[in-house]
C-alpha positions in Angstrom: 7.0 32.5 25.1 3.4 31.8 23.0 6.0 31.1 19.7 8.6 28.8 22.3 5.7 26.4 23.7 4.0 26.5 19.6 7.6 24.7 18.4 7.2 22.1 21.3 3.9 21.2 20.7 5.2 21.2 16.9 8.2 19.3 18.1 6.2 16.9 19.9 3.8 16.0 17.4 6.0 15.4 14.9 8.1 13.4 17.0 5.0 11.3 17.9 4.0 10.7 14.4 7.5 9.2 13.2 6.9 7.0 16.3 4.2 5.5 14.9 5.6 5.1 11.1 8.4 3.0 12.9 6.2 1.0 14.6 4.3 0.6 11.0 7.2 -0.8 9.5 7.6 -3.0 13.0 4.3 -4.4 12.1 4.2 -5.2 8.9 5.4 -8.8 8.8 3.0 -9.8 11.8 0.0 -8.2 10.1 1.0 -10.0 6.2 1.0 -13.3 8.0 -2.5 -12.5 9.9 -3.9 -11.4 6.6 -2.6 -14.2 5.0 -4.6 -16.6 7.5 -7.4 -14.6 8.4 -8.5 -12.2 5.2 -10.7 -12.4 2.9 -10.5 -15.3 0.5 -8.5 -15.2 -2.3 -7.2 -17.0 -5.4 -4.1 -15.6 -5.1 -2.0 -14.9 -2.7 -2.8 -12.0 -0.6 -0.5 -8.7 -0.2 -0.2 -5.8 1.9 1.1 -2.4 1.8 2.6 -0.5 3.8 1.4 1.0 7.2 0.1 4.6 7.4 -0.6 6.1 10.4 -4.6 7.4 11.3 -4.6 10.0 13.7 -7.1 9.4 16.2 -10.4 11.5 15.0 -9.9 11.2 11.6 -12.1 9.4 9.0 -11.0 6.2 7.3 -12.1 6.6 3.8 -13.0 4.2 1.1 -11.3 4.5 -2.3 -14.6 6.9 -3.3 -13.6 8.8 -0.3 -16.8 8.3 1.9 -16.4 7.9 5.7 -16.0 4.2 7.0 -15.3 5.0 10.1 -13.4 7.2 12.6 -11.6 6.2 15.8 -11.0 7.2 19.1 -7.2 6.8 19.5 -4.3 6.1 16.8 -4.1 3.4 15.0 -2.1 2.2 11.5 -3.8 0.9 8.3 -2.5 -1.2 6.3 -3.8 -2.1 2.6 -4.7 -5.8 1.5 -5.2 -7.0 -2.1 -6.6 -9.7 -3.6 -8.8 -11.4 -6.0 -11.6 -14.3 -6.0 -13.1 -15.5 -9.2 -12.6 -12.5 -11.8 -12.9 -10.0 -8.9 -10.5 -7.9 -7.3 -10.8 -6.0 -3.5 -9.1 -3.9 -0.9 -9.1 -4.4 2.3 -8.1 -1.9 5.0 -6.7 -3.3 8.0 -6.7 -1.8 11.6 -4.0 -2.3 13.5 -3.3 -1.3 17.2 0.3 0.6 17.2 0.8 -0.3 20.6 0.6 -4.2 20.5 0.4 -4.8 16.3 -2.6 -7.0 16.6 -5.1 -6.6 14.0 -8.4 -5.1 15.8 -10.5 -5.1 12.1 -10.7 -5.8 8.6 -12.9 -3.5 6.4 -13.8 -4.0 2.5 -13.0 -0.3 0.9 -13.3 -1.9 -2.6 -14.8 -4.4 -4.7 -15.4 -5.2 -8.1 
């Protein structure tokens, strides 16, 4: 019985998390055009990469892999690159799964 209800929760969880990796790639053009508008500034044209799903409770990291932040339910983060001057940054880039809508933009790396 204890092994039975293990392979649901099992089941369930991964069922759930290729949910959200759909709804990732759902996103993706909606988020590019917000980022697009709404970034940071750029000289070139701005890019994304693909979705990947946070778990609610885990840390989003910065490329040195210190804590930005952790949140309270799921979300997807998506990567945006650009340039200004000589410089180059990445931007990580919230999304809500359940809506797409961008909910916050933080710098993880600049040079």
């Amino acid at each position: 019985m204890k092994a039975l209800l293990m392979t649901l929760m099992l089941t369930s969880l991964n069922t759930m998390a290729l949910d959200l990796n759909e709804r990732a790639l759902q996103c993706e053009s909606k988020v590019a055009r917000f980022y697009e508008y709404n970034g940071s500034r750029s000289d070139r044209p701005k890019e994304i990469r693909s979705g990947e799903v946070l778990l609610a409770g885990n840390p989003l990291l910065n490329t040195f892999g210190n804590v930005v932040t952790t949140f309270d339910a799921d979300k997807i983060v998506y990567e945006g690159h650009g340039s200004f001057y000589s410089g180059y940054f990445i931007d990580a880039i919230i999304v809500n799964p359940s809506n797409c809508k961008v909910e916050k933009i933080y710098n993880i790396y600049g040079e």
